[in-house]
LUMLOFI-997864 format. One record per residue (C-alpha): residue in three letters; z, y, x. Coordinates in steps of 0.25 Angstrom, whole numbers. Layout:
<nodes>
+---------+-------+-------+-------+
! residuo !    pz !    py !    px !
+---------+-------+-------+-------+
!     ALA !     Z !     Y !     X !
...
+---------+-------+-------+-------+
</nodes>
This chain:
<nodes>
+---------+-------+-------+-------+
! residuo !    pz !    py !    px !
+---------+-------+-------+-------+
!     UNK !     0 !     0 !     0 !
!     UNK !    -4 !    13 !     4 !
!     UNK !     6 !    23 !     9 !
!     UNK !     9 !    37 !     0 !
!     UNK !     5 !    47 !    10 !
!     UNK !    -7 !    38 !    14 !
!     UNK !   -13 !    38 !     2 !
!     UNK !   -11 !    54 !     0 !
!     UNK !   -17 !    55 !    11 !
!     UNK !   -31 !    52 !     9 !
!     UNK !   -35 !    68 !     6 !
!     UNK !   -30 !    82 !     3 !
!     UNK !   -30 !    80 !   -12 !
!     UNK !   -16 !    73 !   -15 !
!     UNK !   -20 !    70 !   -30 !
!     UNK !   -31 !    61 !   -26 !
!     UNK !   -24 !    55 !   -15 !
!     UNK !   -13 !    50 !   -23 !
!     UNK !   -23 !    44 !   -33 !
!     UNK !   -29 !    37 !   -24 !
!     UNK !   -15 !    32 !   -16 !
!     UNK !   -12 !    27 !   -32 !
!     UNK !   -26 !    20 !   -34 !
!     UNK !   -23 !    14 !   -20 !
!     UNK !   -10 !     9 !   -22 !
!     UNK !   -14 !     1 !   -34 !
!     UNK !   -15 !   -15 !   -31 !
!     UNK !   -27 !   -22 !   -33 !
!     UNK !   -29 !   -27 !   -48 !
!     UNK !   -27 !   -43 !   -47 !
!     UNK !   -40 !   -49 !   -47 !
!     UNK !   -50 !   -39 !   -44 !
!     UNK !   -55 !   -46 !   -33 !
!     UNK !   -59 !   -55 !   -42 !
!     UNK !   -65 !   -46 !   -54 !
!     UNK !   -74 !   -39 !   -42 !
!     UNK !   -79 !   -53 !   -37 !
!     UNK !   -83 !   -56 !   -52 !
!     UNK !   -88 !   -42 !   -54 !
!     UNK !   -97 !   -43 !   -41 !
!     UNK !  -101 !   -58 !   -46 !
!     UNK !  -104 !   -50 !   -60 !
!     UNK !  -112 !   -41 !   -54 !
!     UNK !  -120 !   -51 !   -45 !
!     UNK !  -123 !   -62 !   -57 !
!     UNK !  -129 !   -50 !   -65 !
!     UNK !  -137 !   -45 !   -55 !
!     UNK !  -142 !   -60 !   -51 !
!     UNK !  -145 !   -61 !   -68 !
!     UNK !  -152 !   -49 !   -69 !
!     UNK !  -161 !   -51 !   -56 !
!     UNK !  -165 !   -65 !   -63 !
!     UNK !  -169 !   -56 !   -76 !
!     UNK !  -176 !   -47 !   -70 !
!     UNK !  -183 !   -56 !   -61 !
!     UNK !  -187 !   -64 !   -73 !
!     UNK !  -192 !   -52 !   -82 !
!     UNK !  -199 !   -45 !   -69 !
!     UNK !  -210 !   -54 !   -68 !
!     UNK !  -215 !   -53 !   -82 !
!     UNK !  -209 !   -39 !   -85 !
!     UNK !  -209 !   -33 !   -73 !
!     UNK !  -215 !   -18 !   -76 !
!     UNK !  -206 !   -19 !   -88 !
!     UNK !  -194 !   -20 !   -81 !
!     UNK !  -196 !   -10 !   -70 !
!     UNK !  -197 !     1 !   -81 !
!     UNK !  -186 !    -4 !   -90 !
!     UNK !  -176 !    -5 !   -79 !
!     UNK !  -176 !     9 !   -73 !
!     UNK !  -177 !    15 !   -89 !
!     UNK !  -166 !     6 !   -93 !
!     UNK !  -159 !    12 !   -81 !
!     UNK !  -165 !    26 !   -84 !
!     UNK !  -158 !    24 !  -100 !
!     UNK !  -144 !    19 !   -93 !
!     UNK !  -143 !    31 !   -86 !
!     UNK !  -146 !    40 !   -97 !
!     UNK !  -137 !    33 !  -108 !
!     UNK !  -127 !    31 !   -99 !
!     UNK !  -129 !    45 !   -92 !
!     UNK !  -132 !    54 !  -105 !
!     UNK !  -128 !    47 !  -118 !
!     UNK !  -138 !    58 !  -125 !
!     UNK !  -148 !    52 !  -121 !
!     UNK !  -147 !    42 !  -130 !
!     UNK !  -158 !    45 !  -140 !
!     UNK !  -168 !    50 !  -131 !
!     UNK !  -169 !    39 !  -123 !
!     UNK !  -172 !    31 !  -134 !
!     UNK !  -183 !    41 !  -140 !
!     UNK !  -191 !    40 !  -128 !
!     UNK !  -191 !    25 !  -130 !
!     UNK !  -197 !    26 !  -145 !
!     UNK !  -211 !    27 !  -139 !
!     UNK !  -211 !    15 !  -133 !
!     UNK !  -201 !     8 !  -145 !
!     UNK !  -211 !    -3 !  -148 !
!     UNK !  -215 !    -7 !  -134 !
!     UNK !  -206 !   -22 !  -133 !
!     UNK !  -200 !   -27 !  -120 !
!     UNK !  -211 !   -37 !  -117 !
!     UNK !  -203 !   -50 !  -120 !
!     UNK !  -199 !   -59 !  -132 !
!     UNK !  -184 !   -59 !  -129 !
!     UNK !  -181 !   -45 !  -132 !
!     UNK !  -194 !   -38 !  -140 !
!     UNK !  -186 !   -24 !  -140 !
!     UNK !  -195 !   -11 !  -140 !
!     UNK !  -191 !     1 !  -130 !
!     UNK !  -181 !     9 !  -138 !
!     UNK !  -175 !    -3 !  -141 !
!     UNK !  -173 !    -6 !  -127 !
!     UNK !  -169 !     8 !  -126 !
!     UNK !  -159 !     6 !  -137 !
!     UNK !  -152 !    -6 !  -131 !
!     UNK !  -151 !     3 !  -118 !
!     UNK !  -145 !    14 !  -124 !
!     UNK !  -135 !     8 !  -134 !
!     UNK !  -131 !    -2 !  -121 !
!     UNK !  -128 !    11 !  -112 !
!     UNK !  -121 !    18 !  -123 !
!     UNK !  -113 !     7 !  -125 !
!     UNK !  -110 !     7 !  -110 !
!     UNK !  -108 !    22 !  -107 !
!     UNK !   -97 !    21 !  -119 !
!     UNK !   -90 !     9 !  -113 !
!     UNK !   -89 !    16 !   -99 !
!     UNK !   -82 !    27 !  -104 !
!     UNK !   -72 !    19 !  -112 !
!     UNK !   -78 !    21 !  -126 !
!     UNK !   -82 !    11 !  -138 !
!     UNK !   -97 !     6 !  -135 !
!     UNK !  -102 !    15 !  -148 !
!     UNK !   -95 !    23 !  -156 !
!     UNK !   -97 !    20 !  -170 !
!     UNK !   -98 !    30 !  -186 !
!     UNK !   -95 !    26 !  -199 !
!     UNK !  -110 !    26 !  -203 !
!     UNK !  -111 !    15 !  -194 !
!     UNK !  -104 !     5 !  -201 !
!     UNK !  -115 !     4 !  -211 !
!     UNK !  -126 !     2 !  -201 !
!     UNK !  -116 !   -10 !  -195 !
!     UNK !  -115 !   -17 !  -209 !
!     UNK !  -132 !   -16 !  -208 !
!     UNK !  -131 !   -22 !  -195 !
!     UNK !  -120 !   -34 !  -198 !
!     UNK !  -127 !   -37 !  -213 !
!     UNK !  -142 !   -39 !  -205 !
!     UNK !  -134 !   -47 !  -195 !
!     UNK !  -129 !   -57 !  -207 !
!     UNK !  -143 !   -58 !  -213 !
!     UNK !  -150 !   -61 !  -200 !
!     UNK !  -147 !   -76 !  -201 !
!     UNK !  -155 !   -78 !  -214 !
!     UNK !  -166 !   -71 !  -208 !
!     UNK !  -180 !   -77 !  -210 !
!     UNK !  -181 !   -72 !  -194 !
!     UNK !  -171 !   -72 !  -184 !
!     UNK !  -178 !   -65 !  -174 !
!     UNK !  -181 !   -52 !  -184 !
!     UNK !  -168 !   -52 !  -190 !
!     UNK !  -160 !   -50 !  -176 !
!     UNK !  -171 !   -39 !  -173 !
!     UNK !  -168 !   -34 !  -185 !
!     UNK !  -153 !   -34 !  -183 !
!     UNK !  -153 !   -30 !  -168 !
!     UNK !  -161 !   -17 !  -173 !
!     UNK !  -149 !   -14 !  -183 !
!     UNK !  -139 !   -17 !  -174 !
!     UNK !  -148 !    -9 !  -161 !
!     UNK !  -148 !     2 !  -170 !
!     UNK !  -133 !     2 !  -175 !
!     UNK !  -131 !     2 !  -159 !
!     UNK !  -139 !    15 !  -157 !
!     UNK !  -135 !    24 !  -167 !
!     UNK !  -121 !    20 !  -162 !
!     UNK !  -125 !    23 !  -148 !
!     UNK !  -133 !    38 !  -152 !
!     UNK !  -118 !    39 !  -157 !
!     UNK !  -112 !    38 !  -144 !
!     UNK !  -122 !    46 !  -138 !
!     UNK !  -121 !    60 !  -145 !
!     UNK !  -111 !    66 !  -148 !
!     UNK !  -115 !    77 !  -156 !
!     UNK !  -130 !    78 !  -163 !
!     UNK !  -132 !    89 !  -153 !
!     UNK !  -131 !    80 !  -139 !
!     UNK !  -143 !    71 !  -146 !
!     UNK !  -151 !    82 !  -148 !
!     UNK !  -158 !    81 !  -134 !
!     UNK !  -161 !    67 !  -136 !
!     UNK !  -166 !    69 !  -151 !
!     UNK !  -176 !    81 !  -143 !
!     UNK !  -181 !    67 !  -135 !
!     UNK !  -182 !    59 !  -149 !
!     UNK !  -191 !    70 !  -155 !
!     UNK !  -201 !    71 !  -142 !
!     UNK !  -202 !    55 !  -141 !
!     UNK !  -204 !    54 !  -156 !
!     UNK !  -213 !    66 !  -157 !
!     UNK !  -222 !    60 !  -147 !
!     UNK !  -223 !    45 !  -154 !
!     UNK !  -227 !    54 !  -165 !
!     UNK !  -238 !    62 !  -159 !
!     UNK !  -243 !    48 !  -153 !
!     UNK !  -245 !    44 !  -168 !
!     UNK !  -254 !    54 !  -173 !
!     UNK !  -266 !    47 !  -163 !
!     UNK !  -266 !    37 !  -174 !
!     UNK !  -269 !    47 !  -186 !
!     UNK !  -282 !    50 !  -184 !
!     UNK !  -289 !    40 !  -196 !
!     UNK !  -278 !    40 !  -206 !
!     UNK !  -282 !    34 !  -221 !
!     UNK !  -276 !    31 !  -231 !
!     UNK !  -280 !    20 !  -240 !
!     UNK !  -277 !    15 !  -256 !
!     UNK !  -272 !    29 !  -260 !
!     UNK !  -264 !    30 !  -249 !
!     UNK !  -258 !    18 !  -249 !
!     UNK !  -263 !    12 !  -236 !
!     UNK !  -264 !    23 !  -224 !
!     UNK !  -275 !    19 !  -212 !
!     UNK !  -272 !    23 !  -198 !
!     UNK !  -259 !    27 !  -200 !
!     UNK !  -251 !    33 !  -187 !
!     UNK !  -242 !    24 !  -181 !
!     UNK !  -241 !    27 !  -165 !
!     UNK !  -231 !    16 !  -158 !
!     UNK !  -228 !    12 !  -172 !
!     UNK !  -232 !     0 !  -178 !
!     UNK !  -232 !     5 !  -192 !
!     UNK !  -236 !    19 !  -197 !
!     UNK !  -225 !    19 !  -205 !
!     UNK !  -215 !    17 !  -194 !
!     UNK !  -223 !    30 !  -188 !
!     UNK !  -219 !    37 !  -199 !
!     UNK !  -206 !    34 !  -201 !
!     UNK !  -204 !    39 !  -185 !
!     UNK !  -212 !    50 !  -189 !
!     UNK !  -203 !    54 !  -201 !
!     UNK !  -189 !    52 !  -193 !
!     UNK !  -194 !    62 !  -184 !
!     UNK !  -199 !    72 !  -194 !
!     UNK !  -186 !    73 !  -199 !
!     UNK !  -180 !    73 !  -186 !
!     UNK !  -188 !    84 !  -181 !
!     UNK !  -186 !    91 !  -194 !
!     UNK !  -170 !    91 !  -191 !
!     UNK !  -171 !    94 !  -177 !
!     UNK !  -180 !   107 !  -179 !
!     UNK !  -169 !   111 !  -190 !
!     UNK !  -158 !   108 !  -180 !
!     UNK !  -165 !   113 !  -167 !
!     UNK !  -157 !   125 !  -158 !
!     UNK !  -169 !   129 !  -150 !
!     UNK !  -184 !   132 !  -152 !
!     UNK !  -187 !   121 !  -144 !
!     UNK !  -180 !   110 !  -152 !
!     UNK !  -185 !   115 !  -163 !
!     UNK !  -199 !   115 !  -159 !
!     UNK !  -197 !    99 !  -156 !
!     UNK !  -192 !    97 !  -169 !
!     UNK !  -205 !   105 !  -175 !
!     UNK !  -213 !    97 !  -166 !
!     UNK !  -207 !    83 !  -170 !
!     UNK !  -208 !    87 !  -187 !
!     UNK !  -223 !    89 !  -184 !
!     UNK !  -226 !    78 !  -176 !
!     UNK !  -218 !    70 !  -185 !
!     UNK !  -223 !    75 !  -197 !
!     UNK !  -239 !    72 !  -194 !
!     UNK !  -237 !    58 !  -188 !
!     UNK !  -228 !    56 !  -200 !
!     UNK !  -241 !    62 !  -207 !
!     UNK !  -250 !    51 !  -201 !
!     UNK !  -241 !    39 !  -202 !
!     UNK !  -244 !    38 !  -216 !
!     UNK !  -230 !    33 !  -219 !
!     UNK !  -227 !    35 !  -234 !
!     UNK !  -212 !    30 !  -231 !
!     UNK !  -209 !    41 !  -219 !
!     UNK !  -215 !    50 !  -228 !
!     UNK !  -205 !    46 !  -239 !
!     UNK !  -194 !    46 !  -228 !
!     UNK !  -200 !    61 !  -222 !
!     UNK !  -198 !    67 !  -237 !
!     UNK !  -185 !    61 !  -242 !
!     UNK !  -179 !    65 !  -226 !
!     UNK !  -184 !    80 !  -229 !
!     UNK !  -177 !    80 !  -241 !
!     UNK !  -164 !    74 !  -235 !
!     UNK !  -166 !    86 !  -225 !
!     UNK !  -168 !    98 !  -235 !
!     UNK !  -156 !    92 !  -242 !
!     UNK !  -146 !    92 !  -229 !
!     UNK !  -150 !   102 !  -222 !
!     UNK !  -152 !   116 !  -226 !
!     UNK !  -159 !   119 !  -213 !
!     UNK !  -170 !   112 !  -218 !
!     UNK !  -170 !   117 !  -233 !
!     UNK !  -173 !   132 !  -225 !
!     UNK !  -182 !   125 !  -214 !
!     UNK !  -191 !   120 !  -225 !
!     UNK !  -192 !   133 !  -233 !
!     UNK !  -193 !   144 !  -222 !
!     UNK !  -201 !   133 !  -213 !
!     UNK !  -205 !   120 !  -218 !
!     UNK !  -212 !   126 !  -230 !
!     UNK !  -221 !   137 !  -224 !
!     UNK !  -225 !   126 !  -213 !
!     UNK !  -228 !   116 !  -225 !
!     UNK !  -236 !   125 !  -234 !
!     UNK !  -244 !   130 !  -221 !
!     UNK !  -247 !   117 !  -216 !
!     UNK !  -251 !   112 !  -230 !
!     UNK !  -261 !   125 !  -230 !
!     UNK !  -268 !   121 !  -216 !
!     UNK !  -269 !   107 !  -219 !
!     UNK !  -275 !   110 !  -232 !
!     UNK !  -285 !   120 !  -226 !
!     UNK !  -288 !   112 !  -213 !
!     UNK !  -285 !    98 !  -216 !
!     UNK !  -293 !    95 !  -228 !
!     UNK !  -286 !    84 !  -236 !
!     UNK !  -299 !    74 !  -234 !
!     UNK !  -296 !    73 !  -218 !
!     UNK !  -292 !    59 !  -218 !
!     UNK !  -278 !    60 !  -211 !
!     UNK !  -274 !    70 !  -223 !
!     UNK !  -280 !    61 !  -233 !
!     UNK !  -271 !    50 !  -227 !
!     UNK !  -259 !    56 !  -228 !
!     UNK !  -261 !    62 !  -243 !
!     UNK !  -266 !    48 !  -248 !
!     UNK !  -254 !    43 !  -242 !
!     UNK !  -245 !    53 !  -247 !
!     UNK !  -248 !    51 !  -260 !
!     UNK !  -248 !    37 !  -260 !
!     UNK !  -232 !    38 !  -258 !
!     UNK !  -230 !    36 !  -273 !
!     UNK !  -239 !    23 !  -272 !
!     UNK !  -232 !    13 !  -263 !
!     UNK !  -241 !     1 !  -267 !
!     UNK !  -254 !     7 !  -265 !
!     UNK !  -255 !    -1 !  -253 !
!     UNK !  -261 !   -13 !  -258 !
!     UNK !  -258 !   -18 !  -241 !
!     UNK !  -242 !   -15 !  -244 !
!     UNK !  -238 !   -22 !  -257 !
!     UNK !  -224 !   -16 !  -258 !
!     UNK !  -221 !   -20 !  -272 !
!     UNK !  -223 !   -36 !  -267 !
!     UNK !  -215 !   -30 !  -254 !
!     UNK !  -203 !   -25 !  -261 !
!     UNK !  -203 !   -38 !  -272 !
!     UNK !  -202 !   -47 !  -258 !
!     UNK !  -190 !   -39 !  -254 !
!     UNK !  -184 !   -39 !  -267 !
!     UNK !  -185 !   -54 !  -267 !
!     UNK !  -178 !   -56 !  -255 !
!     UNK !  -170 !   -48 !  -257 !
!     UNK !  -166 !   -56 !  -272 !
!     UNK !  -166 !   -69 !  -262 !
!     UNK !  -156 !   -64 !  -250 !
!     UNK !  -149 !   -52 !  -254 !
!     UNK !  -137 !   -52 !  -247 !
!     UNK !  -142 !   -55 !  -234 !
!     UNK !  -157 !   -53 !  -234 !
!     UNK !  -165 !   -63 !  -226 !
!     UNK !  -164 !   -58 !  -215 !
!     UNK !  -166 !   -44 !  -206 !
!     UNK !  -181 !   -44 !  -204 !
!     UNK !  -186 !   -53 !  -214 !
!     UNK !  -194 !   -48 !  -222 !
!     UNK !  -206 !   -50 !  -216 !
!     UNK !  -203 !   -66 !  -216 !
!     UNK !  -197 !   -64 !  -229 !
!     UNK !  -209 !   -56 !  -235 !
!     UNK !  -219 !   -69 !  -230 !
!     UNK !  -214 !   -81 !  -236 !
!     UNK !  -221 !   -87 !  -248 !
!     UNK !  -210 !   -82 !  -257 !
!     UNK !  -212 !   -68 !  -253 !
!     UNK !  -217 !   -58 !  -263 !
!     UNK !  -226 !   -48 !  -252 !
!     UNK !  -235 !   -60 !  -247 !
!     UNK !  -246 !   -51 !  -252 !
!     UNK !  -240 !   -39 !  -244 !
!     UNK !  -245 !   -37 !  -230 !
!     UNK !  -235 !   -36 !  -220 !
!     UNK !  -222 !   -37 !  -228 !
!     UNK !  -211 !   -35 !  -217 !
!     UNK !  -203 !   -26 !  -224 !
!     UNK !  -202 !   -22 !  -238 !
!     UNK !  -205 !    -8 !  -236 !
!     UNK !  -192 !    -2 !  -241 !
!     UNK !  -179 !    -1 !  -231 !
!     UNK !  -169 !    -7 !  -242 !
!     UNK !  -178 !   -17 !  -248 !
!     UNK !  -182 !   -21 !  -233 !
!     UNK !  -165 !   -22 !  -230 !
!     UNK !  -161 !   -30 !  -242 !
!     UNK !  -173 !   -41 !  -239 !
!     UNK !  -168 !   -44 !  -226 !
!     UNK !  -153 !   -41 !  -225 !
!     UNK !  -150 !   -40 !  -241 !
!     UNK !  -145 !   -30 !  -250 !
!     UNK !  -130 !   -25 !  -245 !
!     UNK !  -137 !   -23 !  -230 !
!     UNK !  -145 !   -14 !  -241 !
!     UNK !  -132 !    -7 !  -245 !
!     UNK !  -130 !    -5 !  -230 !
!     UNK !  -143 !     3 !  -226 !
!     UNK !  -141 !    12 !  -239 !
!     UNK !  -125 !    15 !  -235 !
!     UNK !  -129 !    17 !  -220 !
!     UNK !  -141 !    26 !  -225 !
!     UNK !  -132 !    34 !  -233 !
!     UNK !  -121 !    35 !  -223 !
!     UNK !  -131 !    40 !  -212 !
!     UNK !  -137 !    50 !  -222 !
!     UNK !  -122 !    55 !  -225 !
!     UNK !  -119 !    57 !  -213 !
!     UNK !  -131 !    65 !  -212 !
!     UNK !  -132 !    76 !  -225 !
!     UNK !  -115 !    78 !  -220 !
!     UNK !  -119 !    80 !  -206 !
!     UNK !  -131 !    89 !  -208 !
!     UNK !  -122 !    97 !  -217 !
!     UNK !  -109 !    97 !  -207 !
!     UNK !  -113 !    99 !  -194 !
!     UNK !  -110 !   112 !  -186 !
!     UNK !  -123 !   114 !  -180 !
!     UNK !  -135 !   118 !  -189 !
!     UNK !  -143 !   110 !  -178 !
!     UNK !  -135 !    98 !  -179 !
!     UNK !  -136 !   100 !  -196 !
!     UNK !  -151 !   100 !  -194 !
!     UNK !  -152 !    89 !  -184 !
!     UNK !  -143 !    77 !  -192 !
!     UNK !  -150 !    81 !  -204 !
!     UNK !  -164 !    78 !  -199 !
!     UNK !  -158 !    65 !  -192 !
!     UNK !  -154 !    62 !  -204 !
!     UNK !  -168 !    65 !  -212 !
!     UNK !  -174 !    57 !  -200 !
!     UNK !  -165 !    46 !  -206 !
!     UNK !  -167 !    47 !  -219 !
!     UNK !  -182 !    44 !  -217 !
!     UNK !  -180 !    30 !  -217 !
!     UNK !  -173 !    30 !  -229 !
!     UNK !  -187 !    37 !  -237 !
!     UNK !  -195 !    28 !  -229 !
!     UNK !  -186 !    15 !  -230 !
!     UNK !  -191 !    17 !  -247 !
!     UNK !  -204 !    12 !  -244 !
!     UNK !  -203 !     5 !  -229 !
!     UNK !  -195 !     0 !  -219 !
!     UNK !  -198 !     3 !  -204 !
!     UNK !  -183 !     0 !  -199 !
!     UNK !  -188 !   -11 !  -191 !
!     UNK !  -194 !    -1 !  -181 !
!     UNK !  -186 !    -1 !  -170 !
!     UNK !  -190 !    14 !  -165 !
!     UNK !  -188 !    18 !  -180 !
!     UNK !  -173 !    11 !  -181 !
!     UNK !  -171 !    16 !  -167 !
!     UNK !  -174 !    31 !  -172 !
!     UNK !  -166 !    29 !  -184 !
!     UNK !  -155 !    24 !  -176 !
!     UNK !  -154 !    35 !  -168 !
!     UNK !  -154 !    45 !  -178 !
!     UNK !  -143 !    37 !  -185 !
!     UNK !  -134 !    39 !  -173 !
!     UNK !  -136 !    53 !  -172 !
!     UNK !  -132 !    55 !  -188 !
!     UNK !  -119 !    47 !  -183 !
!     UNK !  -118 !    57 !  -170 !
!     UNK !  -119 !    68 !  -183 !
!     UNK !  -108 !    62 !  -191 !
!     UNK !   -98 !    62 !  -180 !
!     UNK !  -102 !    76 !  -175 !
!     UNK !   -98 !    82 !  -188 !
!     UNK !   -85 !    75 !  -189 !
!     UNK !   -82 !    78 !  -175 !
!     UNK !   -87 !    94 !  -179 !
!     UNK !   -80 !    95 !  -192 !
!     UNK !   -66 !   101 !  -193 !
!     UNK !   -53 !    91 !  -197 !
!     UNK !   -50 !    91 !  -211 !
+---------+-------+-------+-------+
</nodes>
């Protein structure tokens, strides 16, 4: 054992001397020899399993894996770095959302990758500082019943395979809206990364319009030729996107605090609002006019925005289009046809939705506690006892609810509508109790952006997406950051 004055000894500074006098005088913990030898040995086995990994996926994935590696490690930083970062990290992978690793085992796209990454860090970074892996809002419980009800139907499930990737997605999402939670503390710190979100999606957006230079419209409107749909698969996936962002760049531009940001925001509603045009997507368009109306009711910003701004802007436009864009040009031709068409669902004689709906309400009738099973329908739809045999590509029955009750039965129905209405509480309070106008504005068009799916979810059902249920998820984590930023700001009763 060290001596006293030995150990003050060591520098002029007698505080750190006597710190370090104590930490030396402390014995040796019993066993830590040992723990270090199986620490090293840890370590040494790892890096022997993970050599044997990569050596293994090298040779066929060899380019793959040179870029992956350094961006994963790029991602780690950042997450682990600045939390904040969050969203725009996964934004700048949206792009690429459909491009699958190239291997059977896992069939993840980018942003699901990047999604793993980020909610793995997160939980990481908060475990490091002593905190619980994610933090956790009333709301939430809800979207936790949805998760724990699909997980009871999936044994029943007329595919294994679809039902776990159906679930994983639910329980994937549950994860990163929790994770957004943890990540921003106020609606404010998010708004850099939501700048990123508005760029990225602006620019899959003006990728879109390329494809809209031969639209048609077919039966009265019933059936669109052509139709925009850029990385999507499905035009109406590209309008769904398309509509989430109008409304999103609709609340930022009510909520920007520089010209700048709001010049983004105006330059995200337009884009939007054309590729949303030229996707032909009678849902989104159902989605984009029940969200406005969700918006002119929470928001007084907008009721003013839409009379000092929005109308003289509409009644011009209207009067150019008219005078140079003569209603025979094809692409307005398109779009009218397929307007008017919206109060005519079954003019498609390709998109049987009558026989469509009958087969969900059969199965429904046959399972409806636990469905048969999350991801069915598709299988479902094709045995002989199915009622759309004569419809073409039945994988879903074009309506959210109808689509949920099929597959996971009719409480898991009650859950989606009590989460849905729990999320758009949360929503109209917060848009009306925040201290920042600009925070006011912003929640309110996340919340519009929301609410899309839910005019959309009437006549479709695009939720198996994974960059649309990504989005979405996002957008439901910040609500939650919303809700706890106007308990935190309001005063005690």
């Amino acid at each position: 054992m060290l001596e006293e004055p030995a150990a003050r000894a060591d520098s002029g500074d007698g505080m750190s001397g006597t710190i370090e006098a104590r930490w030396r005088r402390r014995p040796a913990p019993a066993g830590g020899g040992a723990k270090r030898g199986l620490g090293a040995l840890g370590i040494l086995v790892g890096s022997f399993v993970g050599g044997v990994g990569l050596a293994a996926v090298g040779g066929r994935f060899g380019p793959l894996i040179i870029i992956t590696i350094p961006a994963a490690f790029g991602v780690a930083v950042g997450v682990l770095g600045r939390p904040r970062l969050a969203i725009a990290i996964i934004s700048l992978t949206l792009p690429a959302g459909f491009i699958s690793l190239p291997t059977d085992a896992l069939g993840l796209g980018a942003a699901e990758i990047a999604v793993v990454l980020v909610v793995g860090l997160t939980v990481l970074r908060r475990l490091g500082t002593g905190k619980v892996p994610l933090p956790w809002s009333p709301p939430l419980w809800w979207a936790a019943a949805i998760v724990l009800w699909a997980i009871a139907a999936t044994p029943g499930a007329a595919s294994q395979e679809a039902a776990i990737k159906q679930v994983a997605q639910l329980a994937g999402g549950l994860l990163l809206a929790m994770s957004v939670l943890a990540s921003y503390r106020s609606l404010g710190e998010s708004r850099a990364s939501l700048a990123v979100l508005l760029v990225v999606g602006s620019g899959i957006l003006a990728y879109a319009l390329r494809d809209a230079s031969d639209l048609r419209a077919q039966f009265g409107g019933g059936l669109g030729v052509n139709r925009a749909s850029g990385v999507f698969s499905h035009p109406n996936d590209l309008g769904a996107f398309g509509a989430i962002l109008l409304m999103l760049g609709v609340g930022w531009t009510l909520g920007a605090r520089t010209p700048g940001t709001r010049a983004l925001g105006v330059v995200t509603s337009a884009v939007s609002f054309v590729s949303l045009a030229v996707s032909l997507s009678r849902g989104a368009w159902i989605g984009v006019a029940l969200s406005g109306l969700l918006l002119l009711v929470i928001l007084p910003q907008a009721r003013r925005a839409l009379l000092f701004a929005g109308m003289p802007v509409l009644l011009t436009g209207t009067i150019l289009v008219l005078r140079f864009g003569p209603p025979e040009t094809p692409q307005f031709e398109a779009v009218a046809q397929r307007l008017a068409s919206i109060t005519r669902p079954t003019s498609n004689p390709y998109d049987d939705r009558p026989a469509i709906y009958s087969e969900a309400v059969r199965q429904i009738r046959e399972e409806p506690i636990l469905g048969n099973g999350p991801g069915s329908f598709p299988f479902e739809s094709a045995r002989a006892t199915s009622l759309a045999r004569t419809a073409h590509g039945a994988v879903h029955a074009h309506n959210v609810l109808l689509t949920v009750g099929a597959e996971t039965g009719l409480p898991n129905v009650l859950l989606v509508v009590a989460f849905t209405m729990a999320i758009g509480l949360v929503v109209t309070r917060a848009a009306r109790r925040l201290p920042d106008p600009g925070d006011r504005a912003l929640v309110a068009g996340i919340g519009a952006a929301l609410f899309v799916q839910v005019g959309q979810g009437i006549v479709d059902y695009n939720l198996r997406n994974p960059v649309l249920f990504i989005l979405l998820a996002m957008l439901t984590g910040l609500v939650l950051v919303a809700r706890r930023q106007m308990h935190e700001t309001e005063p005690p009763p």
